[in-house]
C-alpha positions, -999 to 999 in steps of 0.1 A, spaced: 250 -4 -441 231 -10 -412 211 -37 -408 179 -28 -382 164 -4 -355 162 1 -317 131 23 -304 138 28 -271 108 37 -251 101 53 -213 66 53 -198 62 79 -168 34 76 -149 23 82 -112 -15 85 -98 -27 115 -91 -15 121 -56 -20 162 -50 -32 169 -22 -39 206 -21 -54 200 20 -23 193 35 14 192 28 24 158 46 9 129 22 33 103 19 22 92 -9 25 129 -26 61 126 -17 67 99 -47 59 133 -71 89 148 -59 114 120 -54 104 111 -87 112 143 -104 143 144 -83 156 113 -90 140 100 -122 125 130 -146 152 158 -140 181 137 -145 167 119 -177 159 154 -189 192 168 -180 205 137 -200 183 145 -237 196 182 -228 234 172 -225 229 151 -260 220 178 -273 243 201 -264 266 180 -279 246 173 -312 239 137 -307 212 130 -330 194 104 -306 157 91 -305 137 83 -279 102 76 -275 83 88 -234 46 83 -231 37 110 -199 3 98 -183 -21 128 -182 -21 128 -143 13 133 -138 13 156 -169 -16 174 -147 10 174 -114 42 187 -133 19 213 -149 5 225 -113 19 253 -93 15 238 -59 36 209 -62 60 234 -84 62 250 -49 63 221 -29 94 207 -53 110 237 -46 113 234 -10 118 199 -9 142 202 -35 160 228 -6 161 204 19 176 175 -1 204 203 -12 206 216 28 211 178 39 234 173 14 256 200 21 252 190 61 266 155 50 298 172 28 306 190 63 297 159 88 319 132 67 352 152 62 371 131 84 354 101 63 373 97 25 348 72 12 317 91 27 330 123 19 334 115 -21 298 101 -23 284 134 -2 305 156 -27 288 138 -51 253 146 -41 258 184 -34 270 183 -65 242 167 -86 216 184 -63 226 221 -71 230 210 -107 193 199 -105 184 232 -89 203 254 -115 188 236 -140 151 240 -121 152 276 -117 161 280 -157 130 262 -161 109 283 -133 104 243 -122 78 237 -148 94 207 -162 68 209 -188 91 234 -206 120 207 -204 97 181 -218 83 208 -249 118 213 -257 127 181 -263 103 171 -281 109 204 -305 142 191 -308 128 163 -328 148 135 -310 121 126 -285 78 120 -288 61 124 -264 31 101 -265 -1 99 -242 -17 75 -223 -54 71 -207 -63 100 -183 -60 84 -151 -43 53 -164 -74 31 -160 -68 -7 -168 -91 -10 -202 -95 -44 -206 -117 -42 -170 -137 -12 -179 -169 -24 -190 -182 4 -213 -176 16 -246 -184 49 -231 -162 52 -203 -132 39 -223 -135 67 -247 -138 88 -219 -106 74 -205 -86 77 -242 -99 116 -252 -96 131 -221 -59 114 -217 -56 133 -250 -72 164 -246 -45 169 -218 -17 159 -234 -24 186 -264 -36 215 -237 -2 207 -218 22 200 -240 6 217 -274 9 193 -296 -17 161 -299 3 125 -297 7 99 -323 4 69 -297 -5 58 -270 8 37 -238 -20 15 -231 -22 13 -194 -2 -19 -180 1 -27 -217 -38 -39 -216 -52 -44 -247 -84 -61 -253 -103 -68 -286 -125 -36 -298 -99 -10 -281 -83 -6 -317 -113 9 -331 -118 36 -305 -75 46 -307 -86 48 -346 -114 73 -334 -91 90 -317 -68 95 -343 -37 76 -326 -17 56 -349 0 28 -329 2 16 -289 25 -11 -274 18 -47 -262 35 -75 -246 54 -103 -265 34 -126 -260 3 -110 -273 20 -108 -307 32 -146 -308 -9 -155 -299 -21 -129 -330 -44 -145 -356 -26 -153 -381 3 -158 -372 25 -130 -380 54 -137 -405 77 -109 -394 76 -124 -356 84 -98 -331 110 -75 -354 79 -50 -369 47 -34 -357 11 -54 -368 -19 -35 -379 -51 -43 -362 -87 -54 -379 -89 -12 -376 -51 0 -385 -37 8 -356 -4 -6 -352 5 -27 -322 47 -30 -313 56 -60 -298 81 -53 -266 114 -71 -269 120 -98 -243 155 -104 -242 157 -65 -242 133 -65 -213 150 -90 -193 184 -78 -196 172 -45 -177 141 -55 -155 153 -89 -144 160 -92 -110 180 -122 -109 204 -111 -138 193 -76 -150 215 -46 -148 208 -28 -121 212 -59 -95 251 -52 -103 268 -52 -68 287 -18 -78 255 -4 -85 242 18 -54 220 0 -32 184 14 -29 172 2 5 202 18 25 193 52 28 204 75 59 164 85 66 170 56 80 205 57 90 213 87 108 200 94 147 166 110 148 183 142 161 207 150 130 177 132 106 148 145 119 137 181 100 143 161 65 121 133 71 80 130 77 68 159 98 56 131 123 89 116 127 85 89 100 115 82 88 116 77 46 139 80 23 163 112 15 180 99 -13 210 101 1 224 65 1 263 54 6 265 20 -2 269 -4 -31 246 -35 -36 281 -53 -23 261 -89 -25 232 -109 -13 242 -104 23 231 -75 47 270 -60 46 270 -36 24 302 -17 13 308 20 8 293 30 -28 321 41 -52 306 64 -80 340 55 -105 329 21 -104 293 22 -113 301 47 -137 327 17 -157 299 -2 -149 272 14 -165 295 23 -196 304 -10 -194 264 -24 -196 255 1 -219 279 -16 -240 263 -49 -235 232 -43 -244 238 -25 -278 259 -54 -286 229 -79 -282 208 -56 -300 232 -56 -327 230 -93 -327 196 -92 -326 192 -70 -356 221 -91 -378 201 -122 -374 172 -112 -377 178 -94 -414 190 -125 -430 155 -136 -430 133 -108 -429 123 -89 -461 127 -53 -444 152 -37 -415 141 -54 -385 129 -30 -353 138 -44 -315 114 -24 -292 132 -20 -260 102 -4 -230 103 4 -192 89 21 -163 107 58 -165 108 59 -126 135 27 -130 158 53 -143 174 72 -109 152 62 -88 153 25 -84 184 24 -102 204 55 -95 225 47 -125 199 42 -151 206 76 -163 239 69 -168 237 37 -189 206 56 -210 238 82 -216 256 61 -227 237 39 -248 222 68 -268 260 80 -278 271 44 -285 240 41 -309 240 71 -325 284 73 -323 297 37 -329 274 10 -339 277 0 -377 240 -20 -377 213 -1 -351 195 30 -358 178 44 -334 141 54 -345 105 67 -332 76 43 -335 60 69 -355 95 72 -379 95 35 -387 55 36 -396 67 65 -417 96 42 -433 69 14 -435 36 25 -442 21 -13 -448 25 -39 -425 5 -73 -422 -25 -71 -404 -40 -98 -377 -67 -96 -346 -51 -101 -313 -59 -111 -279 -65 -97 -244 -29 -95 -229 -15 -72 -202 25 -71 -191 17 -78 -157 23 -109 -142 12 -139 -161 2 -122 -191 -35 -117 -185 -48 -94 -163 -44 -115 -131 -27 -85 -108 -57 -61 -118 -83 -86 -111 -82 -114 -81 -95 -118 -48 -77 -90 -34 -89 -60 -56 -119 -79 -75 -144 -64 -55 -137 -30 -69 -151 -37 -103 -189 -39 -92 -186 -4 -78 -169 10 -108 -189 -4 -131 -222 4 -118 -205 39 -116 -200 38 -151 -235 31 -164 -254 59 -142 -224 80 -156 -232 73 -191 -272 73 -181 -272 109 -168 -254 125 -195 -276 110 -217 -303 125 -197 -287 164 -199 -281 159 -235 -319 151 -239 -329 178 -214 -347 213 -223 -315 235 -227 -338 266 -220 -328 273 -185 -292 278 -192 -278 286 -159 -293 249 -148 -278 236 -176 -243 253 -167 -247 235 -133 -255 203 -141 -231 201 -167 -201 209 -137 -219 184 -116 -218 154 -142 -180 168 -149 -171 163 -115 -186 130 -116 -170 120 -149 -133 131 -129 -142 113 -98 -152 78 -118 -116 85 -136 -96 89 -107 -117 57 -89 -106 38 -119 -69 45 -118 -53 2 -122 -21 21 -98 -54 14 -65 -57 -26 -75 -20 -28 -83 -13 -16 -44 -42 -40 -37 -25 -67 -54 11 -63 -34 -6 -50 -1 15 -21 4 -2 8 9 -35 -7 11 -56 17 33 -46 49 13 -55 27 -25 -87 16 -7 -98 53 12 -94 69 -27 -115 43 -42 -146 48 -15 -139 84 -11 -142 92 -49 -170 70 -55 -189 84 -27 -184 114 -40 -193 107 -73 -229 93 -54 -235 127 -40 -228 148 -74 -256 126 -87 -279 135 -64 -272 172 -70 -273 163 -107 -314 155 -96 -318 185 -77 -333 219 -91 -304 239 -71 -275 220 -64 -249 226 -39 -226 252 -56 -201 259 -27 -200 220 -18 -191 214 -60 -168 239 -56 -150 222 -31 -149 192 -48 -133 205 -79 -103 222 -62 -102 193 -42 -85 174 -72 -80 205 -101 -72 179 -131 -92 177 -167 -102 215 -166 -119 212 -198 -136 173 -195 -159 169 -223 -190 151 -209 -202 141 -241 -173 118 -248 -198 96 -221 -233 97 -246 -236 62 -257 -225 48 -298 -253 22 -299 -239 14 -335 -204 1 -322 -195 -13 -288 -164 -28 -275 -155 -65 -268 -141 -57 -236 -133 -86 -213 -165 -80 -191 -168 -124 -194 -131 -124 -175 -144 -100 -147 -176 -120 -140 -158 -153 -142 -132 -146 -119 -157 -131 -95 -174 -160 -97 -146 -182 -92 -133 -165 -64 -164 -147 -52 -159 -127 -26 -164 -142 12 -193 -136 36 -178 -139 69 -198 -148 99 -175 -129 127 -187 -141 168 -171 -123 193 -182 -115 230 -167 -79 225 -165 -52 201 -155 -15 203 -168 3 220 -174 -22 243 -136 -35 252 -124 -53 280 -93 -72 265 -71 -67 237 -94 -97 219 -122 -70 206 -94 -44 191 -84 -71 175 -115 -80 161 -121 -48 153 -90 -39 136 -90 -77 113 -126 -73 104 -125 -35 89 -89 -47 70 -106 -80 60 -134 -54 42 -107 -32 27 -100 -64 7 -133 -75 -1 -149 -96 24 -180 -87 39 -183 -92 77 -208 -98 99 -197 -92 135 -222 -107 161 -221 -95 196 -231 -87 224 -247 -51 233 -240 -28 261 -272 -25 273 -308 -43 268 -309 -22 230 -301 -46 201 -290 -27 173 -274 -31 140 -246 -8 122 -218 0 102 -182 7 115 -158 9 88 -179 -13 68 -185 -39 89 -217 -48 98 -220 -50 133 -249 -66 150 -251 -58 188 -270 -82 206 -289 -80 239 -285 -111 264 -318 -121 279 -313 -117 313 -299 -90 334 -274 -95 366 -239 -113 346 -224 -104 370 -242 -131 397 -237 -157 372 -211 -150 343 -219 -184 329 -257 -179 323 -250 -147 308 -224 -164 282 -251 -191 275 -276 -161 266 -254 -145 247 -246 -175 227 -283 -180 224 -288 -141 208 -262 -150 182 -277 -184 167 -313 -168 171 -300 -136 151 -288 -156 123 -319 -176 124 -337 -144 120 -314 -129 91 -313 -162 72 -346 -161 53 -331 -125 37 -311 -136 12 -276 -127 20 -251 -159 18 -220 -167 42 -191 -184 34 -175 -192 70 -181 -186 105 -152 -174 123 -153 -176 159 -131 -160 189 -121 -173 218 -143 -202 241 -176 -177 247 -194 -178 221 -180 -218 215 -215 -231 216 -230 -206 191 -200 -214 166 -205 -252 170 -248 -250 164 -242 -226 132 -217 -252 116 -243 -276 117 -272 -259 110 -255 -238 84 -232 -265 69 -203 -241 68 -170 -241 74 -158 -229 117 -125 -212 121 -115 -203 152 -88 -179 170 -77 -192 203 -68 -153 219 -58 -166 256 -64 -199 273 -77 -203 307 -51 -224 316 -23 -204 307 -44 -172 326 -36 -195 363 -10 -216 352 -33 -246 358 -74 -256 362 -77 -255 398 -118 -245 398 -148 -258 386 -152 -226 368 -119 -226 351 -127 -267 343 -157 -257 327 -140 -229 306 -113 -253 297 -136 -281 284 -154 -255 258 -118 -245 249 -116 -280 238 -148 -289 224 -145 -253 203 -109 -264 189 -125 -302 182 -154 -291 161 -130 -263 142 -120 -270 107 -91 -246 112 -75 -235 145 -59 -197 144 -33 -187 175 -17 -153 172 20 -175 178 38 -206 181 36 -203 218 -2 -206 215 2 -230 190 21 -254 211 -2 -254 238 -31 -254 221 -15 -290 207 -3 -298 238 -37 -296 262 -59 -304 236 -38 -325 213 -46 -304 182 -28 -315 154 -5 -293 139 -17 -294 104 -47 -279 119 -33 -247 140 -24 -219 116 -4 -191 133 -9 -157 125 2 -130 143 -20 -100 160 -12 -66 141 -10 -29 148 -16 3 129 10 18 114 -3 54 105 6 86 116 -1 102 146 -2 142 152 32 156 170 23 168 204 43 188 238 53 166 256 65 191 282 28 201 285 19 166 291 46 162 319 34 192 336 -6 180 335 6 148 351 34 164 372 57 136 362 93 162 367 117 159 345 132 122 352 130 94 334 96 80 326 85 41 321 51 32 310 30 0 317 -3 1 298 -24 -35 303 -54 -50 326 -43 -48 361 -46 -85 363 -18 -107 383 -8 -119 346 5 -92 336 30 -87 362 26 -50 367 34 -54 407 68 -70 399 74 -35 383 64 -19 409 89 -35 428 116 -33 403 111 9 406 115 3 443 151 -7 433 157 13 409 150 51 425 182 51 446 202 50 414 174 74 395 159 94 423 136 113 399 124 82 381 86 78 372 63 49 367 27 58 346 4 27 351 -28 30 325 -58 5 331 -81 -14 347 -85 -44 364 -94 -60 400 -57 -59 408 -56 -19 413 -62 -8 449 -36 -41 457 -14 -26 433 -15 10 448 -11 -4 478 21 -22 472 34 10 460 27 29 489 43 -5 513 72 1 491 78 37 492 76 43 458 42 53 457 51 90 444 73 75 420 44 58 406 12 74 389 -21 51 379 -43 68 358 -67 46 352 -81 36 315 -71 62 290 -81 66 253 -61 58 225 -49 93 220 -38 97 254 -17 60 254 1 73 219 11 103 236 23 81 270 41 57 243 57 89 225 63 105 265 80 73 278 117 61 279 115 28 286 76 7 282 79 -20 303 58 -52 298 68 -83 325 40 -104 320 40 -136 338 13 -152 309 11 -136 269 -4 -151 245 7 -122 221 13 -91 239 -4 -67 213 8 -39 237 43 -40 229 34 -40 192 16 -9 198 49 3 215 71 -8 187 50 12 162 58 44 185 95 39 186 91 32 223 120 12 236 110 -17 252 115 -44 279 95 -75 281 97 -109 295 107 -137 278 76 -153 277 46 -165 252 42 -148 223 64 -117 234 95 -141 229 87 -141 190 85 -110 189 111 -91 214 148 -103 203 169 -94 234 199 -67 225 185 -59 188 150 -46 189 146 -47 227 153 -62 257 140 -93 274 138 -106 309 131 -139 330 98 -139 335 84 -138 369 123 -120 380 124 -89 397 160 -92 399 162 -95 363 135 -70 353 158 -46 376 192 -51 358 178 -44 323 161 -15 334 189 -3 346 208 -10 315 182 6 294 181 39 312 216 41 313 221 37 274 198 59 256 216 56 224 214 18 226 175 15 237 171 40 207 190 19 181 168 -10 193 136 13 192 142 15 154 151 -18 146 114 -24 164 96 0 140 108 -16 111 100 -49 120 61 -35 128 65 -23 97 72 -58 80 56 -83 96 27 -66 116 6 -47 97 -32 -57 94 -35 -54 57 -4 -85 53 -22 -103 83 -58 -101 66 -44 -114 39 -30 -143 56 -70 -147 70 -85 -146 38 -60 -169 25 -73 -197 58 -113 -188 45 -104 -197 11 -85 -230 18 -116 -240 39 -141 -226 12 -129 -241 -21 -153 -272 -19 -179 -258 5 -212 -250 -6 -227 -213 -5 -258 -212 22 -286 -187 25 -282 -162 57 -296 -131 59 -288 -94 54 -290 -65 80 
């Protein structure tokens, strides 16, 4: 006799990521390696069980949006041909690793499982939703639902919009799939009092919680964590198992951390040389992952051993194994004391299965025929089979809880993504306020009826898709923050404008058109699910939004900064620039004061920011550079003066750099806020010494700025150490965070076109890109190319920018007879220094001072080899022989000999180019370094008061 159950239990779910526009999305890309790696091979698995009439159960809850994606023929289409280029590489690698035994087995391997997933695709005509129908028909697996766009319930503040969320999720399943779900997977596991009643409504019978959420029920229950508890409304909640849990998800011990398990992050997108590599990565040239991978975990180190399949198949027999023997433990002990056949509920992510853990698969194979074959005490069961089995069960009220980290909410809802829930909420209640308003309306004019219906369900998808929990998750970890941020503003503000043409007598039929094949989900939305139910409403944790927003409110930043795109004379103002609009993307509101171009003062939005151009007082800087500086400073406190009897309230000024020094230091004491301030460049370092009045008086605001500051920023530990060392800073006061870059795509362009427009030939090309100031050593290239044409006689120098040193510059060329080897073009726009980056063999930086050196960043991001001198900031970055190379600064001799070394190793300097574009990728990207701001403004905030300034 057996003594208990195992429901094993798969949640799929991805956000809605079609993009009907264009075909290069990154982000779409997780649709297909997902159903490559994760939802085929699980499916081929029930199918295979089958076949062999194991009589298994399994329990997968499919959210409605990636229901909405498997059941759409574009990415059907796009699947298909990505599906042909994974099985085109693959056969590519059977042919290039013949000569390579270990290699060659793991290639066979793939070609193999690849044209298996294909023939199994084209049975299907790639509508997996026939594979998931005929499972389910089987009777060994239910399918259950989950909310439509997998909003985070506990943090949706209506009654109204949470039905909305739970009816449309099932209206999709049934139209999809045919048949309407039992359960539910309650997004994240978030449960919160009052969602019980309106799962009743629904007609689902049970959802899934946390462990923890059943230990805290009221009463206590007296069958623990080993059967299902009824709700104040009777719908059952089941507990997940922790052990069970742990034994796969843990990432110290679980499973899939095996080291004969495949590693994951070794993957020859990354691998192989752009040439071989290139037509099955990004269209762009950004390298991702194929799914092609040829190494084991091996251990904790970065050597990694050749992956061999025999052994992670033993392995995951071997695990499978393990587990059901726990369970079985599990089960025995538990029936001595219970009064009924004790249930372990065993959940996880689907995607862990394949994708993550290329094995999973495997060990779900395996564990299904141990069950169901060999074990004398587990059954495995449905949810909906053991209700059936056990109609009554004991019945208690529980609390908010959430799977995610801590238990209660905390990833969905902190300083990072908190600011998101005003908008949505707001959303919400004009939602729910105009349908109420076409439900009242005169349904005489039915063609404006018809209209404004599509209009409000528009709106109704665009709130849903805003309220996805998958954008505050990726606000949460910072990974792809820009693209979770751009979907939140752009669906709100497109919700906004369908509610104006909700208003209007004739709304904009073509523009609502476009909006709805913009994202084709929820055909058949139901507006009405949004009229309000003044008789109930539900307890959702609106009090846990408000108090953690008031907790950690979000900042009001103060931002002083001489420049500010467009006007740019230094790297200072991009950086400015680019930290400000990422500090917004995460919920701070800046203020950016500066000064203007011209005599106009003006005030606008870039990116969000609110920019405040101010003009100085008196013309003629030039004469006198100092006066000006002191106007300027004046503008600024006079403009906050003006704006501080509006109402707005600012957390912290953050200043930049010594010119607007005296500004920062009168608006900490008048203001009684915190100052932080980001030391960019020092005049000292600029001439290697004070030797001027000028430069004396520069150097003694650089002080008196640093003294007064509560928190000193420097973009690296050069900086940091001078800063200490001239001003004698301590170092619990200098916080070092580096300068970033952007990271994103940029369109593919012919670079034989750009060659010819510049007449450059066809030699090798190397690219300097700075002010031409003495600093930044640009005339020790120039005579390093001098040097360097005997041995490469068609060799090109491009020189881009400004600065006082040019004519001296051009001049040196032409003294040095290089001055057709060398081309200055003056300033150049971003577009046309990406394609110089992209043009370039070799960018060349040999800087005699750098704080930072933000250029070679920007170089890095391109895949631009580099050399750089060892000096400043640039040594923390450039690490000579691995991502680039470095020379003695102020060396000509040395600049030559590493040129000369780079241009003569192409394979090498592109090696090192990689290396370089993975660590922009880690450690340079704005979103991580805003963070790392945020986090400065919140240590200085904690036991500041809030003041009154102004709002433009």
């Amino acid at each position: 006799m057996k003594n208990g159950f195992l429901s094993l239990v798969l949640h799929a779910h991805l956000p809605y990521v079609r993009h009907g526009d264009r075909d290069d999305y990154l982000e779409e890309r997780w649709v297909y390696e997902s159903m490559l790696e994760s939802y085929i091979p699980l499916l081929l698995v029930f199918d295979k069980l089958l076949a062999d009439g194991i009589d298994f159960r399994m329990t997968l809850a499919v959210s409605p949006t990636l229901l909405s994606m498997l059941d759409d023929e574009l990415i059907q289409s796009r699947f298909r041909a990505h599906l042909a280029k994974t099985v085109e590489l693959a056969g590519k690698e059977v042919k290039r690793t013949a000569n390579h035994p270990k290699e060659h087995r793991v290639a066979k391997m793939y070609l193999e499982r690849f044209r298996t997933i294909a023939t199994y695709c084209q049975k299907l005509d790639y509508k997996l939703i026939t594979g998931l129908k005929c499972v389910e028909e089987s009777g060994c697996v239910e399918l259950i639902t989950c909310a439509a766009t997998h909003a985070f319930l506990p943090f949706v503040e209506t009654e109204e919009a949470i039905r909305g969320q739970l009816q449309v999720g099932i209206d999709t399943h049934q139209r999809i799939l045919g048949q309407r779900p039992k359960g539910i997977w309650l997004p994240e596991c978030g449960y919160t009092p009052g969602v019980d009643r309106l799962l009743k409504e629904a007609g689902l019978r049970f959802f899934f919680v946390d462990s923890h959420t059943i230990n805290h029920a009221t009463p206590t229950p007296r069958r623990g964590l080993y059967a299902p508890l009824f709700t104040p409304h009777d719908v059952a909640a089941f507990a997940r198992d922790d052990v069970a849990s742990r034994q796969v998800w843990s990432s110290y011990d679980g499973y899939p951390g095996d080291y004969d398990y495949r590693e994951y992050y070794r993957d020859i997108g990354f691998d192989r040389e752009m040439d071989y590599i290139e037509p099955y990565i990004h269209p762009a040239g950004i390298r991702v992952h194929t799914g092609l991978k040829y190494h084991r975990i091996t251990g904790r180190s970065e050597q990694k051993d050749w992956y061999e399949p025999e052994w992670a198949r033993e392995k995951a027999a071997s695990h499978a194994g393990h587990f059901l023997y726990h369970r079985e433990r599990q089960v025995e002990t538990a029936s001595t004391w219970m009064d009924r056949e004790p249930l372990v509920v065993a959940t996880y992510d689907a995607e862990l299965f394949g994708h993550w853990w290329y094995e999973g698969p495997q060990f779900l194979d395996y564990l299904l025929r141990k069950t169901v074959c060999d074990s004398q005490q587990v059954t495995l069961i449905t949810p909906s089979e053991y209700l059936a089995r056990y109609p009554e069960q004991d019945r208690a009220h529980l609390p908010m809880s959430t799977w995610g980290r801590n238990g209660y909410g905390e990833v969905w809802l902190n300083e990072r993504n908190g600011w998101i829930y005003r908008h949505l909420h707001q959303a919400e209640r004009e939602l729910i306020a105009a349908v109420t308003s076409l439900h009242e309306t005169d349904r005489q004019n039915v063609y404006g009826v018809q209209v404004k219906t599509r209009c409000l369900r528009q709106a109704a998808r665009e709130l849903m898709l805003a309220q996805s929990s998958d954008w505050a998750f990726i606000l949460d970890g910072q990974t792809v923050v820009e693209y979770a941020v751009r979907r939140i503003h752009d669906h709100l503000a497109r919700f906004r404008e369908l509610l104006v043409m909700f208003e209007q007598e004739q709304p904009d039929e073509q523009r609502l058109g476009e909006m709805e094949g913009a994202f084709p989900l929820f055909p058949d939305l139901d507006v009405t699910y949004y009229l309000p139910n003044r008789a109930h409403r539900v307890n959702v944790s609106r009090q846990m939004v408000a108090a953690s927003q008031s907790q950690q409110a979000e900042k009001t930043v103060l931002m002083l900064s001489w420049e500010f795109p467009p006007h740019v004379v230094g790297g200072l103002g991009r950086a400015v620039y680019d930290l400000s609009r990422h500090l917004v993307s995460q919920g701070i509101e800046v203020h950016v004061l500066t000064a203007a171009a011209d005599s106009e003062a003006r005030q606008e939005q870039m990116d969000g920011v609110h920019v405040h151009r101010l003009p100085t007082y008196i013309p003629g800087e030039q004469e006198d550079f100092m006066q000006w500086v002191f106007q300027l400073n004046l503008a600024i406190v006079d403009a906050v003066e003006e704006l501080r009897g509006n109402g707005l309230r600012a957390d912290v000024i953050h200043a930049h750099d010594w010119l607007v020094s005296w500004a920062a230091a009168e608006l900490k004491q008048r203001l009684a806020i915190p100052l932080i301030t980001t030391i960019h460049a020092l005049e000292h370092g600029r001439h290697q010494g004070i030797h001027t009045p000028l430069q004396h008086r520069i150097h003694e605001c650089e002080r008196m700025l640093t003294a007064v500051s509560e928190r000193v920023i420097v973009c690296s530990h050069y900086m940091g150490h001078e800063i200490s060392r001239l001003f004698a800073v301590a170092a619990e006061k200098i916080s070092v965070i580096h300068n970033g870059v952007e990271t994103t795509m940029t369109q593919p362009f012919a670079s034989g076109d750009l060659r010819q427009e510049l007449s450059l030939g066809d030699g090798p090309i190397l690219f300097f890109v700075g002010r031409l100031v003495r600093e930044k050593g640009a005339h020790l290239l120039i005579e390093a190319v001098a040097r360097l044409v005997h041995a490469y006689p068609a060799l090109q120098l491009v020189v881009a920018g400004r600065g006082p040193m040019q004519d001296e510059l051009k001049q040196v060329a032409f003294q040095r007879g290089v001055a057709h080897h060398t081309r200055f073009l003056g300033f150049v726009d971003d577009e046309r220094r990406n394609q110089l980056f992209l043009l370039a063999d070799v960018a060349v930086f040999p800087s005699l001072y750098e704080p930072f050196g933000i250029v070679a960043l920007e170089a890095m991001s391109f895949g631009t080899p580099l050399v750089v001198a060892d000096t400043g900031g640039l040594r923390e970055i450039i690490r000579h022989g691995e991502n680039g190379a470095t020379v003695y600064a102020g060396d000509v001799e040395s600049l030559v000999n590493q040129l000369h070394w780079m241009l003569g190793n192409p394979d090498k300097r592109r090696q090192m180019a990689e290396a370089a574009m993975t660590d922009v990728r880690l450690h340079y990207e704005w979103a991580k370094l805003a963070q790392q701001t945020i986090d400065q403004y919140r240590l200085l905030t904690l036991s500041s008061q809030r003041v009154e300034v102004g709002a433009t």
